[in-house]
mmCIF file of the C-alpha atoms, coordinates in Angstrom:
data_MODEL
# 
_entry.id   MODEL 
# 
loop_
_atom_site.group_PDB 
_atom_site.id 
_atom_site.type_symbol 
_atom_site.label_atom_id 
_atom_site.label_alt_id 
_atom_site.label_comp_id 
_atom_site.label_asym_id 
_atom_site.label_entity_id 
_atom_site.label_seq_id 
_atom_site.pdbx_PDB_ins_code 
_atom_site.Cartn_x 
_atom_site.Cartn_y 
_atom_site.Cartn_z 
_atom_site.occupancy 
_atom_site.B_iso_or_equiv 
_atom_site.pdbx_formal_charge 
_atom_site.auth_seq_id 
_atom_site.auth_comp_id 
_atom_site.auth_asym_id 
_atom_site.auth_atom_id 
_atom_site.pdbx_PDB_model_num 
ATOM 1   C CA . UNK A 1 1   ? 104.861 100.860 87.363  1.00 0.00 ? 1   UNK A CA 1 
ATOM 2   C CA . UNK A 1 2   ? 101.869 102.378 89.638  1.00 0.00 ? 2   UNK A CA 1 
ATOM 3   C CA . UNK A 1 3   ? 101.994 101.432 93.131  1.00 0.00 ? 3   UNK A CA 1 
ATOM 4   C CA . UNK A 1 4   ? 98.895  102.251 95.379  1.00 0.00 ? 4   UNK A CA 1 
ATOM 5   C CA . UNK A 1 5   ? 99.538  101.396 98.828  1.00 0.00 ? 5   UNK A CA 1 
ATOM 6   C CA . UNK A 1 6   ? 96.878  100.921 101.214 1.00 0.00 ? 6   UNK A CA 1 
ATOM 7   C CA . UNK A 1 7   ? 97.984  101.473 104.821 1.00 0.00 ? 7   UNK A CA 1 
ATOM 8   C CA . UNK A 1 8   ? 97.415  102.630 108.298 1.00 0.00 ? 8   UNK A CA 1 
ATOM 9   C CA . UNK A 1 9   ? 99.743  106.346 109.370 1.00 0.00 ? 9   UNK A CA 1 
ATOM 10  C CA . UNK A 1 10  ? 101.153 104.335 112.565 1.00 0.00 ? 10  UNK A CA 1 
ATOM 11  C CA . UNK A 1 11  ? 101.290 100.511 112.063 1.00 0.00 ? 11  UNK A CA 1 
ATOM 12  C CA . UNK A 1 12  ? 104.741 98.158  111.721 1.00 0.00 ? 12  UNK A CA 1 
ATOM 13  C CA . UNK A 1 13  ? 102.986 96.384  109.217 1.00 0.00 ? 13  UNK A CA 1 
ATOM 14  C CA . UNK A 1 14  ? 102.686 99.128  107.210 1.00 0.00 ? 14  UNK A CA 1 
ATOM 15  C CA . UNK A 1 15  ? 105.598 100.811 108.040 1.00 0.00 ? 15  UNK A CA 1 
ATOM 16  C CA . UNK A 1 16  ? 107.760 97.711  106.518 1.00 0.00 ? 16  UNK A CA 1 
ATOM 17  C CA . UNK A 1 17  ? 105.650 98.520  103.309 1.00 0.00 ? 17  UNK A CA 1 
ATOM 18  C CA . UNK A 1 18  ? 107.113 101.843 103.619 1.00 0.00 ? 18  UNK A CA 1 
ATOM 19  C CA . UNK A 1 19  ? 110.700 100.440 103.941 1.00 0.00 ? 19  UNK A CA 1 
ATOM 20  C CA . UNK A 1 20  ? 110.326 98.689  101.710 1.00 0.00 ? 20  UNK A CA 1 
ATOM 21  C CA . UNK A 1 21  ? 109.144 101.137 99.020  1.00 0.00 ? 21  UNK A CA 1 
ATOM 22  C CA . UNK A 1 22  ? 112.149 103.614 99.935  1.00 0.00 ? 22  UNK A CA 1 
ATOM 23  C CA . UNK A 1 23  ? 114.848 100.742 99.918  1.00 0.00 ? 23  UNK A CA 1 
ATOM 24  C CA . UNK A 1 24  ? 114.285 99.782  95.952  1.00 0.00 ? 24  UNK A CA 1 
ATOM 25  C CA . UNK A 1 25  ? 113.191 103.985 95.546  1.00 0.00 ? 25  UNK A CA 1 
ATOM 26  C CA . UNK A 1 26  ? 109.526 103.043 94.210  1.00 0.00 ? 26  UNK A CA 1 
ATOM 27  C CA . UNK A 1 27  ? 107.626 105.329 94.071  1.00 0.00 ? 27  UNK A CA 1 
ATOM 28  C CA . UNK A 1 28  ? 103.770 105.275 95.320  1.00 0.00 ? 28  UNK A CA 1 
ATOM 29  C CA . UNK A 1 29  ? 100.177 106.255 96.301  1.00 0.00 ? 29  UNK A CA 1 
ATOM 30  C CA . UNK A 1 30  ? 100.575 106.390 100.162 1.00 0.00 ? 30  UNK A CA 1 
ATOM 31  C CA . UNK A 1 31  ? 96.505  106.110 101.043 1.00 0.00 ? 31  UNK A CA 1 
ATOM 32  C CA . UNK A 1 32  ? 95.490  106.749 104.581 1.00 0.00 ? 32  UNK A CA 1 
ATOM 33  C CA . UNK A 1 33  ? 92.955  103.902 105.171 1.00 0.00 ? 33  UNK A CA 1 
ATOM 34  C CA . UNK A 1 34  ? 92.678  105.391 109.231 1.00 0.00 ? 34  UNK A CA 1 
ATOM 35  C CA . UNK A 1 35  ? 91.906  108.772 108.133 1.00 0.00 ? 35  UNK A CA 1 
ATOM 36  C CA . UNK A 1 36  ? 90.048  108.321 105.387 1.00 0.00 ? 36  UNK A CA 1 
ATOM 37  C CA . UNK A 1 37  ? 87.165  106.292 105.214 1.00 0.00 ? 37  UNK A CA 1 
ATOM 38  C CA . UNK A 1 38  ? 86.647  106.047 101.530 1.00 0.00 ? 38  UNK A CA 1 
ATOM 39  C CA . UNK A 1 39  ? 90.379  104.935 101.031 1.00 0.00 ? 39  UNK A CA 1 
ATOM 40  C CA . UNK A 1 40  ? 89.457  102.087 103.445 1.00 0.00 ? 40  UNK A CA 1 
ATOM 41  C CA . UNK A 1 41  ? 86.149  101.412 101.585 1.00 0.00 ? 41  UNK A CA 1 
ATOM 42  C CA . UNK A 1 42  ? 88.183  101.126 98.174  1.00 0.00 ? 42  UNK A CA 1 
ATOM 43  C CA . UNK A 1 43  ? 90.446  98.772  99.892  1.00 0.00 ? 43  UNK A CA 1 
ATOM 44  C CA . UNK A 1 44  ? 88.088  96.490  100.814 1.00 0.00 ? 44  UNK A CA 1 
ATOM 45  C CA . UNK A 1 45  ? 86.218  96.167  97.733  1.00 0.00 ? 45  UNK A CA 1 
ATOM 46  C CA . UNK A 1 46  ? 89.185  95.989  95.776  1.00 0.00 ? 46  UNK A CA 1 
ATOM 47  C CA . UNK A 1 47  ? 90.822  93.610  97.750  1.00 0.00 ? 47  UNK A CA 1 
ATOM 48  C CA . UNK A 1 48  ? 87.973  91.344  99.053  1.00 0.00 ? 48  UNK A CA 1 
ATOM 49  C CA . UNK A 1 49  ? 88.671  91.876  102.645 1.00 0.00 ? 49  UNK A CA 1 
ATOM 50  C CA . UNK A 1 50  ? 89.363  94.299  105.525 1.00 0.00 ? 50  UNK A CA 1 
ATOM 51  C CA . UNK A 1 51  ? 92.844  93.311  106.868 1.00 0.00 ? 51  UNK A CA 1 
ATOM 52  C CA . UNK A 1 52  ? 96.198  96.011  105.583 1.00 0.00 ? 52  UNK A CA 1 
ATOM 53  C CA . UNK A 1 53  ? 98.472  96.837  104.548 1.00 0.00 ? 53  UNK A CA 1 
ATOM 54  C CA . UNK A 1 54  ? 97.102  96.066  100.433 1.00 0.00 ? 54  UNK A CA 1 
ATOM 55  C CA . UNK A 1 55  ? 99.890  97.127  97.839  1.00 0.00 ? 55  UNK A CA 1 
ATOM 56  C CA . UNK A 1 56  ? 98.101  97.595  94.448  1.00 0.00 ? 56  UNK A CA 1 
ATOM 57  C CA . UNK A 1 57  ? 101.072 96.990  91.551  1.00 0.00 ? 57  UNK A CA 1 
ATOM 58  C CA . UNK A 1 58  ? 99.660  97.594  88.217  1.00 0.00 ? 58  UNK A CA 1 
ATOM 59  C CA . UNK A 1 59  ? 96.248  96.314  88.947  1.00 0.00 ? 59  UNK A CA 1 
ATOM 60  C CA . UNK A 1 60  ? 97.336  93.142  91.039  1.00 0.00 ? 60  UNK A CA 1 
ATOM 61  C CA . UNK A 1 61  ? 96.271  93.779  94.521  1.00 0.00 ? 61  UNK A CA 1 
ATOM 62  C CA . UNK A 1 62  ? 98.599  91.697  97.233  1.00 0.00 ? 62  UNK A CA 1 
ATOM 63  C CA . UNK A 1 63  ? 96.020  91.743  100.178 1.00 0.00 ? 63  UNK A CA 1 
ATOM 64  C CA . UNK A 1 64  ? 97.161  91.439  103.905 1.00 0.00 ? 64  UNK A CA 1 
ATOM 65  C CA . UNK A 1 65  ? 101.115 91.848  103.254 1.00 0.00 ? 65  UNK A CA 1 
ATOM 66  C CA . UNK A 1 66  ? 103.762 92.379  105.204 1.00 0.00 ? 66  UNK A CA 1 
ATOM 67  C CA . UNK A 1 67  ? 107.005 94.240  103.502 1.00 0.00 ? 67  UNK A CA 1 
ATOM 68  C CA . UNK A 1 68  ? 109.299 91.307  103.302 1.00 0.00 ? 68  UNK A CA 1 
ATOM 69  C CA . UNK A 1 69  ? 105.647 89.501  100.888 1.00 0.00 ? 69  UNK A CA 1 
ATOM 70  C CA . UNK A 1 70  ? 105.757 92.696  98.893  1.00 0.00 ? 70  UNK A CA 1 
ATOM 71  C CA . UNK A 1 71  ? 109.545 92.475  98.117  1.00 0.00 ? 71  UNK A CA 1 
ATOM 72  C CA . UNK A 1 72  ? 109.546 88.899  97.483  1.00 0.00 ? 72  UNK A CA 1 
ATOM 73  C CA . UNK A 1 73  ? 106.554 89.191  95.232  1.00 0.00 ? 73  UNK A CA 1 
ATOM 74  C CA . UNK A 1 74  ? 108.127 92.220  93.629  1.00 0.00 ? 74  UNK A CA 1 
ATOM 75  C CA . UNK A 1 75  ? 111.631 90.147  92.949  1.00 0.00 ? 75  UNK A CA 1 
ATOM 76  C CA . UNK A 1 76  ? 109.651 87.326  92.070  1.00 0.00 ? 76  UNK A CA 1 
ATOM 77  C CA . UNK A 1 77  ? 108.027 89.013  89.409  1.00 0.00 ? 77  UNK A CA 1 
ATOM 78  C CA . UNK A 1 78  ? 111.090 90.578  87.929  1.00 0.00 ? 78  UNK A CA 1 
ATOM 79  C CA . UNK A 1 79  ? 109.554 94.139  88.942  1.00 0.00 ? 79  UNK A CA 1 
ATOM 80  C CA . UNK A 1 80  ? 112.895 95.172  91.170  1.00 0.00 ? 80  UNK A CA 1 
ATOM 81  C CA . UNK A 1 81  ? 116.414 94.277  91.173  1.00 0.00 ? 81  UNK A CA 1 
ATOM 82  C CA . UNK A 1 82  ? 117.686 92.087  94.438  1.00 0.00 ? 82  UNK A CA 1 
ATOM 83  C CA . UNK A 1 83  ? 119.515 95.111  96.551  1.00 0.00 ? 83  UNK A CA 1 
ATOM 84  C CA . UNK A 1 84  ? 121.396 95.367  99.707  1.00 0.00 ? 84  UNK A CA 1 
ATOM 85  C CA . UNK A 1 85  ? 121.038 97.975  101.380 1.00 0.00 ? 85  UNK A CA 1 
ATOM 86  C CA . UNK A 1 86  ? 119.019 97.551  104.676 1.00 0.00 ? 86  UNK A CA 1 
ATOM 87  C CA . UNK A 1 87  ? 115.319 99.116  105.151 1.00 0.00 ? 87  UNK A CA 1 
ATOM 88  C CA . UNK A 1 88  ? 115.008 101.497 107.654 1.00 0.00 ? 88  UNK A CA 1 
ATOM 89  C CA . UNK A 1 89  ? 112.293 99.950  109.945 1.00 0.00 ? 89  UNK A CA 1 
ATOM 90  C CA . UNK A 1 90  ? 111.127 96.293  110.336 1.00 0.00 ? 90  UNK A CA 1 
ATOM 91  C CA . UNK A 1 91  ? 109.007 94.535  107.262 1.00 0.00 ? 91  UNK A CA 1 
ATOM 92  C CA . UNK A 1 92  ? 107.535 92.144  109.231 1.00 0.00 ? 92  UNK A CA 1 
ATOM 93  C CA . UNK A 1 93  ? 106.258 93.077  112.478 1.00 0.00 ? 93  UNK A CA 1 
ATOM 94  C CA . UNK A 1 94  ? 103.130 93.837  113.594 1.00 0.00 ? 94  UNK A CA 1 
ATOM 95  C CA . UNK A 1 95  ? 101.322 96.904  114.872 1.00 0.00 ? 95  UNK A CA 1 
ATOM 96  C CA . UNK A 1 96  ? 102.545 97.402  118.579 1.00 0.00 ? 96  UNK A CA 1 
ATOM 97  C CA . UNK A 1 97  ? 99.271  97.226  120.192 1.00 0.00 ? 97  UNK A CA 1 
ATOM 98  C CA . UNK A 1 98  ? 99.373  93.629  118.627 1.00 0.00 ? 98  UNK A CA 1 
ATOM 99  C CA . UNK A 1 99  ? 103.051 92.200  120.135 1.00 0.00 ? 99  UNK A CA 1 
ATOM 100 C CA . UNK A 1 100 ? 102.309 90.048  122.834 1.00 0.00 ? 100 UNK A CA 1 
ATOM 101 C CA . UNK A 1 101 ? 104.389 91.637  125.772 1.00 0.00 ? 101 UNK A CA 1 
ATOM 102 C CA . UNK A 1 102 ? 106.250 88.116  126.799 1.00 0.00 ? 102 UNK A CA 1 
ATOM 103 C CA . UNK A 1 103 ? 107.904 88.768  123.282 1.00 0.00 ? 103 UNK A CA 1 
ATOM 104 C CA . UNK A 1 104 ? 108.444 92.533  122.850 1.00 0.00 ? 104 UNK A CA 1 
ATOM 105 C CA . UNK A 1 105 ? 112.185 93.233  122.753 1.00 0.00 ? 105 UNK A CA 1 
ATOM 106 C CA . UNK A 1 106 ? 111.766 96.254  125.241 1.00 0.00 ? 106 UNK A CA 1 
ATOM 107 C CA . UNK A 1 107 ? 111.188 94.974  128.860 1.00 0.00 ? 107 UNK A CA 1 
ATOM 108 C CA . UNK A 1 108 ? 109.786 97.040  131.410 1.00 0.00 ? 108 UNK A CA 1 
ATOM 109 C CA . UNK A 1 109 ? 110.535 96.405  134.905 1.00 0.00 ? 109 UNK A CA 1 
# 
């Protein structure tokens, strides 16, 4: 199976891609869309819009997905094996410059 995942270095979006990619051991094309401008461009004309992460699986793009869509799509298809061990970061939370403050989990007096 190739995996091509398009995502951003620092982003809880894309770091519950991540998770999820370690917790079934898939491995993948980790492509810096940030960094790397022509990563981004392929992105968006593969996937028909500008919003990450995108997780390429042999040829089907899944555009604007958060970990837990990836693993459900991935189960759903028969491409992994329901596990459970527990990802190591959130796969579904946004990037923290996009949690509204009222509902972070850290407050700050």
């Amino acid at each position: 199976m190739k995996i091509v995942c398009y995502l951003k270095p620092h982003c809880g979006w894309s770091q519950g891609v991540r998770a999820i990619m370690k917790k079934y051991g898939l491995e993948y094309e980790d492509r810096d869309i940030i960094n790397d401008p022509q990563q981004r461009q392929e992105m968006i004309e593969k996937s028909g819009q500008m919003l990450s992460p995108c997780v390429e699986v042999d040829g089907q793009m899944l555009a604007d997905v958060s970990g837990d869509e990836v693993e459900q799509w991935m189960l759903e298809n028969k491409l992994i094996q329901p596990n459970e061990e527990q990802p190591e970061a959130p796969t579904n939370q946004p990037c923290a410059h996009e949690i509204n403050p009222e509902e972070a989990q850290i407050k700050f007096r």
